[in-house]
VODREN-474929 format. One record per residue (C-alpha): residue number from 1; chain; x, y, z. Coordinates in steps of 0.05 Angstrom, whole numbers, plus 5000, padded with zeros to 4 digits. Example, Ala and Ser with C-alpha at 12.3 -4.5 7.8 and 13.67 -1.06 7.14 Angstrom:
2
REC    n  chain    xx    yy    zz
REC    1      A  5246  4910  5156
REC    2      A  5273  4979  5143
***
This chain:
573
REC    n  chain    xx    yy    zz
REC    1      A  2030  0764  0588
REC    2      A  2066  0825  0621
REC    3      A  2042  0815  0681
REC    4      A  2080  0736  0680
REC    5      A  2136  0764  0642
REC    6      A  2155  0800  0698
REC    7      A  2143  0867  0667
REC    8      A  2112  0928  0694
REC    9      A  2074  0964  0631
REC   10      A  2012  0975  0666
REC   11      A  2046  0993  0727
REC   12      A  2083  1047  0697
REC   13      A  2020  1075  0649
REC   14      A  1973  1076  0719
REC   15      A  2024  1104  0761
REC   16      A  2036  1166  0702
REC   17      A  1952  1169  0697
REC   18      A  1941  1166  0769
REC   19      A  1995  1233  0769
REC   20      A  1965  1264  0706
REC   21      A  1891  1277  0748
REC   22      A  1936  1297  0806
REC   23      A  1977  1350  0772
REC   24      A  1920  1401  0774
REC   25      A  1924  1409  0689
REC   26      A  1871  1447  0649
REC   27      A  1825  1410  0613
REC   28      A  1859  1422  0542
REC   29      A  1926  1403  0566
REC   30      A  1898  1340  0612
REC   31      A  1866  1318  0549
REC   32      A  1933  1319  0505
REC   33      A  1970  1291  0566
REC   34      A  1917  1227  0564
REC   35      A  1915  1227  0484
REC   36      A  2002  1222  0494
REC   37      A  1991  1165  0550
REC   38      A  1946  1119  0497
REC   39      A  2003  1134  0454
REC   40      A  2062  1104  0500
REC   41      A  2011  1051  0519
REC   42      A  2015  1019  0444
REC   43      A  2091  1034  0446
REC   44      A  2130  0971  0469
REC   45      A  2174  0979  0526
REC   46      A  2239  0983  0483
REC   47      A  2217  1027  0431
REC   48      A  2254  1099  0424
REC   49      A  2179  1141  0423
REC   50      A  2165  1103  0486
REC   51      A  2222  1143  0521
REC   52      A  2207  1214  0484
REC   53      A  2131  1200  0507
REC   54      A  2149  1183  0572
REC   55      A  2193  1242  0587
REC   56      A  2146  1293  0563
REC   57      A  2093  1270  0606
REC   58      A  2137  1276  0663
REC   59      A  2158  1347  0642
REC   60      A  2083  1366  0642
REC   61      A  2067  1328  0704
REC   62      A  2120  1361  0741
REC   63      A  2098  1433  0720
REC   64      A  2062  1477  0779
REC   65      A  1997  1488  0735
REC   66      A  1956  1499  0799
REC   67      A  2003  1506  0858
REC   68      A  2007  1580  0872
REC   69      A  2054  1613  0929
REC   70      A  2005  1655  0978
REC   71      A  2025  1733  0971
REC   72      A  2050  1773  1038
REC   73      A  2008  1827  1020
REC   74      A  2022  1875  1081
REC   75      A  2054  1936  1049
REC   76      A  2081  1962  1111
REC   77      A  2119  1890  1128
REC   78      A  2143  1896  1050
REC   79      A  2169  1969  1054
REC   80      A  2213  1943  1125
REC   81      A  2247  1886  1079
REC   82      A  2274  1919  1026
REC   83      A  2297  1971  1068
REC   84      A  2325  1926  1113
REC   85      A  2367  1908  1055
REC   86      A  2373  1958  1010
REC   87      A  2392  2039  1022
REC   88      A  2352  2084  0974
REC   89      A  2328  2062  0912
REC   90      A  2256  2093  0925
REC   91      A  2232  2087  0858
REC   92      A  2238  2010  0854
REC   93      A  2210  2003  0925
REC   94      A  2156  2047  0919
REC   95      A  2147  2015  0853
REC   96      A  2142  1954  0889
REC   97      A  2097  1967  0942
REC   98      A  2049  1993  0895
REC   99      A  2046  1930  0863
REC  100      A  2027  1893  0942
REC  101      A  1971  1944  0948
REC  102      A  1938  1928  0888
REC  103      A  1946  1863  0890
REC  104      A  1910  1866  0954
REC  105      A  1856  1902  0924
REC  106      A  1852  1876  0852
REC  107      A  1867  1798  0879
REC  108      A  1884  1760  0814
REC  109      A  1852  1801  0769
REC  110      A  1915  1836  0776
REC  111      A  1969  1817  0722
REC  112      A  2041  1809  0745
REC  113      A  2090  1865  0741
REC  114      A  2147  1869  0688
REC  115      A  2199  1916  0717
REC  116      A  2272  1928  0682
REC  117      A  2322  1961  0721
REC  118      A  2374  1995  0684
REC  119      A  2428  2030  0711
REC  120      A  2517  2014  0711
REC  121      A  2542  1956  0745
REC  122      A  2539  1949  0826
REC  123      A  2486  1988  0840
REC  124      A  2441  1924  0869
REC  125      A  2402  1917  0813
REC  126      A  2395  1837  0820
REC  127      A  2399  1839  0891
REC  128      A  2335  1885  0900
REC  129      A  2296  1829  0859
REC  130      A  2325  1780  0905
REC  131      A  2292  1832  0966
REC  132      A  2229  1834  0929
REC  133      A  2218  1760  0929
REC  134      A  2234  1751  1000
REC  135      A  2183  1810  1026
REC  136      A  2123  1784  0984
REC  137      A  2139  1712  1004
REC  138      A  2149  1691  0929
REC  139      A  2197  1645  0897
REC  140      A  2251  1674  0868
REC  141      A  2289  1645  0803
REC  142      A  2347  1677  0770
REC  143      A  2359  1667  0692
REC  144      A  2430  1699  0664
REC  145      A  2414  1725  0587
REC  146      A  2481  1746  0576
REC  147      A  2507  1720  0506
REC  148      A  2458  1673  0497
REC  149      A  2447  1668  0421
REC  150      A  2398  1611  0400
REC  151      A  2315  1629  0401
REC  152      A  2312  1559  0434
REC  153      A  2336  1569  0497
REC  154      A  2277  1614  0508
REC  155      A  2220  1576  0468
REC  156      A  2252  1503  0476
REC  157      A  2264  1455  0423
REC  158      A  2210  1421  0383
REC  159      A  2203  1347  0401
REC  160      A  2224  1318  0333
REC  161      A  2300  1332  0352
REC  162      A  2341  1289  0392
REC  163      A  2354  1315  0464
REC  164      A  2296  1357  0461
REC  165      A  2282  1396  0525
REC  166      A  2236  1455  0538
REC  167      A  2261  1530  0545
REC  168      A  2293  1575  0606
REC  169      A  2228  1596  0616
REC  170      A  2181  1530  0630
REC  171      A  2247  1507  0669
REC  172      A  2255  1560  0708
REC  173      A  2171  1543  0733
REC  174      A  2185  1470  0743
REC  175      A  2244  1495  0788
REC  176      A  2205  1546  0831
REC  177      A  2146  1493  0838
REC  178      A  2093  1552  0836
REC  179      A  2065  1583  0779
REC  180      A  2073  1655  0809
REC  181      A  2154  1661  0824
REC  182      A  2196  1720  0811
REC  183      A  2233  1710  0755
REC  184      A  2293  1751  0747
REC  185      A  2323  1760  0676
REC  186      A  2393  1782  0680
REC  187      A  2431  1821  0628
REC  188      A  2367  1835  0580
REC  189      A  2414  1876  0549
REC  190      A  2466  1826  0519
REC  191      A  2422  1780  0484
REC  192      A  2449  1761  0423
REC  193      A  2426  1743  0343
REC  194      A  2456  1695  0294
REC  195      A  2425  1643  0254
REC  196      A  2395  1600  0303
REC  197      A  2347  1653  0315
REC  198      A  2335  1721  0350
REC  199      A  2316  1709  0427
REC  200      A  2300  1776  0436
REC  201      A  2242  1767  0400
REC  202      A  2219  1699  0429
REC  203      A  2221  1745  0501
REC  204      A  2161  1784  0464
REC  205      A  2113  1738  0485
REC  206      A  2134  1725  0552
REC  207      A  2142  1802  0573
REC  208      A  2079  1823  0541
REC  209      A  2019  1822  0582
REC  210      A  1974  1809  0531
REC  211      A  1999  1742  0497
REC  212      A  2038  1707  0567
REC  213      A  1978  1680  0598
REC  214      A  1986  1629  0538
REC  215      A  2059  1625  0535
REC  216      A  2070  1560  0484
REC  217      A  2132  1528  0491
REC  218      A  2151  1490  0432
REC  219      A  2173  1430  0468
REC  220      A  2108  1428  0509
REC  221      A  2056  1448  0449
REC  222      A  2005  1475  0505
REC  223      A  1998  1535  0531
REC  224      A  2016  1555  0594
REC  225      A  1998  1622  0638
REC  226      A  2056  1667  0659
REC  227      A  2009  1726  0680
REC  228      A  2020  1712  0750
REC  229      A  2094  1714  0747
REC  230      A  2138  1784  0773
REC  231      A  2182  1786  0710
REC  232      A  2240  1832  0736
REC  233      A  2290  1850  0677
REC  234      A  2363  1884  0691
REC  235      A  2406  1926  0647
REC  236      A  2470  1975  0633
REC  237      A  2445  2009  0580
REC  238      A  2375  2011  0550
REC  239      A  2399  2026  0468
REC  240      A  2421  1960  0448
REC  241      A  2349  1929  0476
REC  242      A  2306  1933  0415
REC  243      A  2246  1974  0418
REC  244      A  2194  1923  0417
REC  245      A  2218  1885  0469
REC  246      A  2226  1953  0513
REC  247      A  2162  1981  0504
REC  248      A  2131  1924  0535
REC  249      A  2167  1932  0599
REC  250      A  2159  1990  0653
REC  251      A  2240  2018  0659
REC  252      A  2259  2046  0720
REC  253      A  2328  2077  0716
REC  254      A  2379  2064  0776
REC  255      A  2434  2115  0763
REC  256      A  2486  2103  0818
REC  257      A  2488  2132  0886
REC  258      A  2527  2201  0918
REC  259      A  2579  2205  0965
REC  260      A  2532  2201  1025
REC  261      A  2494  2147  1008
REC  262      A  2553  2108  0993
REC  263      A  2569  2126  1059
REC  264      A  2512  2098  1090
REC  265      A  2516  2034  1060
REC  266      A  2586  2024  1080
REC  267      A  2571  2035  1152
REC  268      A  2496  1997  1144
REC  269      A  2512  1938  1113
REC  270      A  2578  1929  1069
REC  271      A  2613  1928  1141
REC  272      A  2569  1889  1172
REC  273      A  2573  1841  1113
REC  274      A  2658  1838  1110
REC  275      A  2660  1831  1191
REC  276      A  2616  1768  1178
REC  277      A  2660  1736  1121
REC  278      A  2721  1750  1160
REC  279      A  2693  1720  1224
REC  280      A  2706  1780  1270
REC  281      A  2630  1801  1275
REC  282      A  2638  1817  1353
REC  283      A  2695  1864  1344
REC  284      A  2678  1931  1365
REC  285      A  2695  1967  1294
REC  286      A  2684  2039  1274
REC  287      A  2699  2075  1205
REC  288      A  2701  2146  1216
REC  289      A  2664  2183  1165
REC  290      A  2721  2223  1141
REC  291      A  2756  2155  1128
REC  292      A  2697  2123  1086
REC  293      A  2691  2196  1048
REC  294      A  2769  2188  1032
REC  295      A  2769  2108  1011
REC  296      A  2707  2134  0961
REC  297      A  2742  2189  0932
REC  298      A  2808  2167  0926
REC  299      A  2807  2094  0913
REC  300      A  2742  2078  0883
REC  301      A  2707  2099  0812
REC  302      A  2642  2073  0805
REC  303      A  2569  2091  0805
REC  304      A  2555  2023  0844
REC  305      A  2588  2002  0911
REC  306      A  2622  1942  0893
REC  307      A  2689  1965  0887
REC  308      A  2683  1998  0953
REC  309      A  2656  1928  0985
REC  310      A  2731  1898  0958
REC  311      A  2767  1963  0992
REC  312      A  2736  1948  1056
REC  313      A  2743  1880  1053
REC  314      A  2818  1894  1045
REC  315      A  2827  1943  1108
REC  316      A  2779  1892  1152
REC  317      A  2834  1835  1134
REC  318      A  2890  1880  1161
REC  319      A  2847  1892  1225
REC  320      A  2839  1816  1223
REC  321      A  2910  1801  1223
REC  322      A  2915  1844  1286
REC  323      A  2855  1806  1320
REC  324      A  2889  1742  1301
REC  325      A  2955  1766  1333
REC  326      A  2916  1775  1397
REC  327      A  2895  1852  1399
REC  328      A  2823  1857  1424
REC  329      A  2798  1925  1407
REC  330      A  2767  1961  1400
REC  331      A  2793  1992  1337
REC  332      A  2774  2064  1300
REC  333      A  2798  2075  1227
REC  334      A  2809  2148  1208
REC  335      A  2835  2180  1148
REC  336      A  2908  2165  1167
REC  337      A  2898  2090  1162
REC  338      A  2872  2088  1100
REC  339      A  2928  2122  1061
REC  340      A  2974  2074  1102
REC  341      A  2940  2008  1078
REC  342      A  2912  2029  1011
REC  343      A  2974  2067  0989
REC  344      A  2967  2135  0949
REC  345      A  2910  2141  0923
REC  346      A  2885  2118  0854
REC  347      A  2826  2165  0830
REC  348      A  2822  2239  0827
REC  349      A  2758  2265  0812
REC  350      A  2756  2331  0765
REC  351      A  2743  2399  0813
REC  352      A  2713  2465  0798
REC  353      A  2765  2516  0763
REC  354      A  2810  2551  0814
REC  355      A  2807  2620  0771
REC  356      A  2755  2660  0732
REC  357      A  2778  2643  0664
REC  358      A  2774  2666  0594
REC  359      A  2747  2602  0542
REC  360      A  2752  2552  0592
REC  361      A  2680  2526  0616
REC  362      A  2666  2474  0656
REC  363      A  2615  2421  0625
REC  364      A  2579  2359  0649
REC  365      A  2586  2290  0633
REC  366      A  2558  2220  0635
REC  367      A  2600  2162  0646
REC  368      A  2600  2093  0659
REC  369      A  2616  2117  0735
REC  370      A  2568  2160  0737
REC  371      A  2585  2229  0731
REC  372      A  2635  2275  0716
REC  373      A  2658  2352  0699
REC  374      A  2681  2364  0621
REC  375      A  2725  2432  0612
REC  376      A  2725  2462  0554
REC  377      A  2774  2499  0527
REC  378      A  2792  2546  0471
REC  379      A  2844  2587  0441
REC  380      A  2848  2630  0380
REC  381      A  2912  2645  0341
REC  382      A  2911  2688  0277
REC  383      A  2905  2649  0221
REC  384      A  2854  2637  0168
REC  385      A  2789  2613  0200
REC  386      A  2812  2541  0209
REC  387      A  2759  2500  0264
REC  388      A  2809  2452  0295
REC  389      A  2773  2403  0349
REC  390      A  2808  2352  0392
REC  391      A  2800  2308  0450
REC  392      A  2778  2250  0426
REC  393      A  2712  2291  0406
REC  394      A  2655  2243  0370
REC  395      A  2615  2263  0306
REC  396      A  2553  2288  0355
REC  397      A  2605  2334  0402
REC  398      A  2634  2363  0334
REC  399      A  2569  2386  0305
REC  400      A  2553  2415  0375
REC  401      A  2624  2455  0371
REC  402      A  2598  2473  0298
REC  403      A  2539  2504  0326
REC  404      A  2566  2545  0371
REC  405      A  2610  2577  0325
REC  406      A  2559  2587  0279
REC  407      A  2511  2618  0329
REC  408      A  2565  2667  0350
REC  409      A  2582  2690  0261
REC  410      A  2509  2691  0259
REC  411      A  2511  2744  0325
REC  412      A  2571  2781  0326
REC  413      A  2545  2847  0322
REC  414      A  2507  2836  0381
REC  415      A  2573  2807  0415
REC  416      A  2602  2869  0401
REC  417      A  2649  2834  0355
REC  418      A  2665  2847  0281
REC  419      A  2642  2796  0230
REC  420      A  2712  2792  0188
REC  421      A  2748  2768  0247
REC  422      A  2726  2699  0234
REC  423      A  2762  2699  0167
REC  424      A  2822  2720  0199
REC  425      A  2828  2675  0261
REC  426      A  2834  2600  0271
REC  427      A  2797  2569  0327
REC  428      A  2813  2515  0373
REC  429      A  2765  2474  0419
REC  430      A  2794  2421  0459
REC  431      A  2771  2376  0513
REC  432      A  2807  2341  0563
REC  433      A  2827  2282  0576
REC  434      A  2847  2276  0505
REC  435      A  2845  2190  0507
REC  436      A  2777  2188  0540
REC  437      A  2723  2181  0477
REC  438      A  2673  2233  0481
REC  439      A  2599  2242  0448
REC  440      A  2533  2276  0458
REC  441      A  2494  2337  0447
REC  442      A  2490  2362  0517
REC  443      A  2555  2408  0510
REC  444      A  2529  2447  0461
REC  445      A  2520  2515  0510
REC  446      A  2586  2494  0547
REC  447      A  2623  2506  0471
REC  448      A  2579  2561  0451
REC  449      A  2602  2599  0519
REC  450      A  2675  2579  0517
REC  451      A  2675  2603  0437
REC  452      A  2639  2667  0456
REC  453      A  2676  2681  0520
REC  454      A  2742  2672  0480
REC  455      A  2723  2722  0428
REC  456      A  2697  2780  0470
REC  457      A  2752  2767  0529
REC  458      A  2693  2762  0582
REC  459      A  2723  2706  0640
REC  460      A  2668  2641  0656
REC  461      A  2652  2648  0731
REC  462      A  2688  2591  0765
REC  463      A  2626  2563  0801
REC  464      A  2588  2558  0745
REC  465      A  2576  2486  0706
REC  466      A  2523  2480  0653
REC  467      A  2490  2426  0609
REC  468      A  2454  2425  0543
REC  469      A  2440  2420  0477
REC  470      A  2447  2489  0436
REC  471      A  2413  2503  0363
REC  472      A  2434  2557  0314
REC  473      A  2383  2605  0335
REC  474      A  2414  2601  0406
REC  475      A  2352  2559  0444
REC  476      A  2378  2516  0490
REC  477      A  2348  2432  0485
REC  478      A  2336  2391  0541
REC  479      A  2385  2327  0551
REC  480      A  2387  2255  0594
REC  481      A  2428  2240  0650
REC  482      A  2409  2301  0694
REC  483      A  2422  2265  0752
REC  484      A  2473  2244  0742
REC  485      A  2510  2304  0715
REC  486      A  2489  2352  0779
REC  487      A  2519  2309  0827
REC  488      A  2586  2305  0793
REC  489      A  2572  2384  0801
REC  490      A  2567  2381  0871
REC  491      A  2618  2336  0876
REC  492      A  2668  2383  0841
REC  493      A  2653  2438  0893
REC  494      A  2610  2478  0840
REC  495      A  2567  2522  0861
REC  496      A  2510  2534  0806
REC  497      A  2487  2484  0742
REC  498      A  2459  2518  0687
REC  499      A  2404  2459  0655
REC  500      A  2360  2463  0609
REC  501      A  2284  2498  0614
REC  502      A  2259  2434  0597
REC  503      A  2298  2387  0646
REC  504      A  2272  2435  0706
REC  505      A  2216  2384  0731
REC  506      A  2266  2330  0741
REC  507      A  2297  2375  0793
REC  508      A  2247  2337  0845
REC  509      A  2283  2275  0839
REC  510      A  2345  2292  0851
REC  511      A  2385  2280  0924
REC  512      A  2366  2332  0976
REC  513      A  2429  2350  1005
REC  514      A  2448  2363  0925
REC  515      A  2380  2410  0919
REC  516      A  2405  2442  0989
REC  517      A  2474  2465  0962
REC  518      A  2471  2483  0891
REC  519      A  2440  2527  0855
REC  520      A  2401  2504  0786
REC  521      A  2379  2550  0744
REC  522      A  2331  2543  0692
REC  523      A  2350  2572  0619
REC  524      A  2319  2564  0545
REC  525      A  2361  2614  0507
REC  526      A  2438  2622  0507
REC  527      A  2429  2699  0512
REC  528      A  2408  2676  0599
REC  529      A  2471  2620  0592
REC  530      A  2520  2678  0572
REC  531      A  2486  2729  0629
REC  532      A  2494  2683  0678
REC  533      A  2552  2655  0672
REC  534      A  2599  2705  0633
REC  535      A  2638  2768  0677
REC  536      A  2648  2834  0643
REC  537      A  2705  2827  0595
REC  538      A  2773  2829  0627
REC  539      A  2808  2862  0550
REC  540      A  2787  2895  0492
REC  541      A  2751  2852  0449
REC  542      A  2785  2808  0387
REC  543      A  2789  2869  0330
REC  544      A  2817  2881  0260
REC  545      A  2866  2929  0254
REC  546      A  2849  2993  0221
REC  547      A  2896  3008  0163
REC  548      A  2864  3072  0121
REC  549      A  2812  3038  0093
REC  550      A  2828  2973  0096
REC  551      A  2809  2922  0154
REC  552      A  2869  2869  0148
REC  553      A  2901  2844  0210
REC  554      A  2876  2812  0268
REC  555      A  2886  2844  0335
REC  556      A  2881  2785  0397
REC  557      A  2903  2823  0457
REC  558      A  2965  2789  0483
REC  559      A  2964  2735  0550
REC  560      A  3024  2721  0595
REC  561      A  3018  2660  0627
REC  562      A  3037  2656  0705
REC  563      A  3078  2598  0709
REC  564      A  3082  2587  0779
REC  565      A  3006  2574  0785
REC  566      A  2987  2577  0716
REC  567      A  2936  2640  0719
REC  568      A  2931  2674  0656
REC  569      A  2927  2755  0651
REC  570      A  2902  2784  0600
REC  571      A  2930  2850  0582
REC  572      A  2880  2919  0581
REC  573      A  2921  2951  0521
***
């Protein structure tokens, strides 16, 4: 009757079976795929479940469930791309190439890898996945996490709603046409939760190696192997990624780069790369490194490169105007010419202190640029043992100021001090700049010294920078962020880090040409943090005035302040 009708029914269920044998399905899922094909068979043409049928035998038709992309599995060929197209980063690379070796070894015994990257904005996070794809000869698909809020878009809808389509996931497959792509998942870090459900928790079974070779999406109802897929997650900031969900991937932190390898990249490729967008590839045009060192420093704050990419993108267009005018080259760009185009400059980095100082030491930070020095400073006024703290301090940093004093009450006859002076004085810690919000443990010794140093009128070498967490029986904690911290060191022209006992073995990973020029040294007990970094007192120590046999005033030696260059001497008297 069809057939005279005109109509194509059997046309239509052959031409889906004939596709269903092709599509390379395991038996399970070939079965349900047949079992749903009877189904639309007994559906007339113009019923709605004919359509809902129809469409999710496409969906599983058009899934890769045997089509595999062959692996490039020469490591040296793989180490050339990425760095071809990426400077540094050797933990991801080697990372990386580890992965090609077994694979080459293990064939597909060998699970896929689930790597997050976490580290500030620019540093290439998403564009070494994109290098990682193209030197195993993978697909590559990119899937943006940020803000997304409903456990759907991950696990798909269930068929009984209207519109129902599968997840990210099972779309992100049909679109890479293999079962084996790299799958980048951006911003792992900014998923969110709300009633429709907690994604975050539907990405449990895809990043776990032990349930996603039978990932079940909802709309689909069979399972489907994701064991075989490079899941490469990125991140700023690994606290707000619940635990679970972390512990199933392997994090490898990407912390920003120095002032030379920013350099390097400028002249390697973000040149290279602005010459080509401008059109002016074959101009002969050389940064001098003076000039890049200057357009970092001064107009750029970021542990990434991007904002550099924009700055030299800006200079490149002035050259371009010149090209366009009909000057042919070639041109050099020195230090001169970038003040003149970029204008004064924007950022000033914090230096080492000019003067041996009393109560002023210079701490470490971690920022969402990086790095950066922290002084700390106090003064003491006679008073009534008032603790004053400012600068924008957080609970953490308070407790750590706390803790200092309290180690040097607990010790003042060792400091040569008196222990009623602390009744009679009011201490004041403060730490520039006062708007920036501050937190962490890791200036506990750099408050602890500054208090101490204060007290018993002994300067804080100059050179000297230190990091770490202090407790009240002086033993000094290890912190995070070493990195980080010693090159804003080296970058502030300091000459020796003091770091914790316990942060010594990550002193292999750091930069060479840092390791080269500072000093780190090693301590576990603030007794070797005030040794090394404390000069012989430049004053009689704080005292109480002697008055027959009564202790009641406080004596604080007197300071006049240099105004022309802000030096302050402290008197001997």
């Amino acid at each position: 009757i069809q057939k005279e009708l005109g109509q194509d029914g059997d046309d239509a269920a052959d031409d889906l079976s004939q596709k269903i044998e092709k599509a390379g399905m395991p038996e399970d899922v070939k079965e349900r795929a047949l079992s749903e094909l009877k189904r639309l068979e007994y559906q007339g043409p113009q019923s709605a479940e004919a359509s809902v049928i129809r469409t999710y035998l496409e969906w599983l038709i058009e899934l890769p469930w045997d089509k595999e992309t062959e692996d490039n599995l020469d490591v040296n060929h793989v180490r050339e791309v990425l760095d071809e197209d990426h400077y540094g980063l050797d933990d991801v690379k080697d990372r990386i190439v580890e992965y090609v070796a077994v694979r080459k070894l293990a064939g597909n015994k060998m699970r896929g890898a689930i790597i997050n990257l976490n580290g500030p904005p620019g540093v290439g996070k998403t564009s070494i996945a994109t290098s990682v794809a193209r030197a195993i000869g993978r697909e590559m698909v990119r899937l943006s996490l940020g803000g997304v809020r409903d456990e759907a878009e991950i696990r798909g809808h269930r068929r009984t709603y209207i519109g129902a389509i599968p997840g990210r996931i099972i779309r992100a497959l049909r679109d890479a046409k293999t079962r084996n792509p790299v799958i980048v998942l951006d911003e792992i870090d900014k998923v969110g939760t709300d009633w429709r459900g907690d994604p975050s928790s539907a990405l449990l079974e895809v990043l776990d190696p032990e349930q996603n070779h039978s990932f079940t999406d909802h709309y689909l109802e069979v399972p489907f192997d994701l064991s075989q897929v490079i899941f490469i997650t990125t991140s700023n900031q690994l606290s707000t990624i619940p635990m679970p969900l972390l512990d199933r991937m392997e994090s490898i932190q990407m912390l920003g780069y120095i002032e030379d390898e920013k350099v390097a990249i400028a002249n390697k490729y973000l040149l290279r790369k602005q010459l080509e967008a401008h059109g002016i590839e074959e101009i002969e045009i050389n940064f001098e490194s003076e000039a890049l060192s200057k357009l970092i420093r001064g107009y750029t704050r970021e542990a990434g490169v991007r904002q550099l990419e924009r700055n030299i993108g800006k200079i490149v267009r002035k050259l371009a105007v010149k090209i366009a005018g009909g000057e042919i080259g070639p041109f050099v760009v020195n230090e001169s010419d970038i003040e003149e185009i970029m204008g004064p400059e924007k950022f000033t980095f914090g230096v080492a202190e000019d003067n041996d100082e009393v109560g002023v030491v210079t701490g470490l930070a971690v920022n969402a640029f990086g790095g950066d020095i922290l002084p700390i400073e106090v003064s003491l006024s006679e008073g009534s043992g008032k603790i004053t703290l400012t600068g924008s301090l957080g609970d953490v940093m308070r407790e750590s100021a706390q803790a200092g004093l309290t180690y040097a009450r607990a010790n003042a006859r060792l400091l040569d001090l008196e222990p009623g002076i602390f009744d009679k004085i009011n201490v004041h810690i403060h730490v520039p700049d006062g708007a920036t919000p501050k937190d962490g443990p890791s200036a506990g010794i750099g408050m602890a010294a500054a208090v101490i140093s204060a007290l018993t009128r002994r300067p804080v070498r100059k050179e000297v920078a230190m990091t770490g967490e202090i407790t009240l029986r002086g033993k000094v904690l290890p912190i995070g962020g070493l990195k980080s911290k010693v090159i804003a060191a080296h970058r502030a022209g300091v000459s020796t880090v003091l770091i914790p006992k316990d942060n010594a073995k990550e002193i292999p990973e750091l930069p060479e040409r840092v390791r080269e020029d500072l000093t780190l040294v090693p301590v576990s007990h603030l007794d070797e943090v005030l040794a090394s970094a404390l000069l012989e007192p430049a004053g009689q120590p704080i005292k109480l005035a002697e008055d027959g046999e009564n202790r009641q005033d406080v004596i604080i030696p007197p300071v006049s302040i240099d105004g022309t260059n802000g030096i302050i001497h402290v008197s001997g008297d």
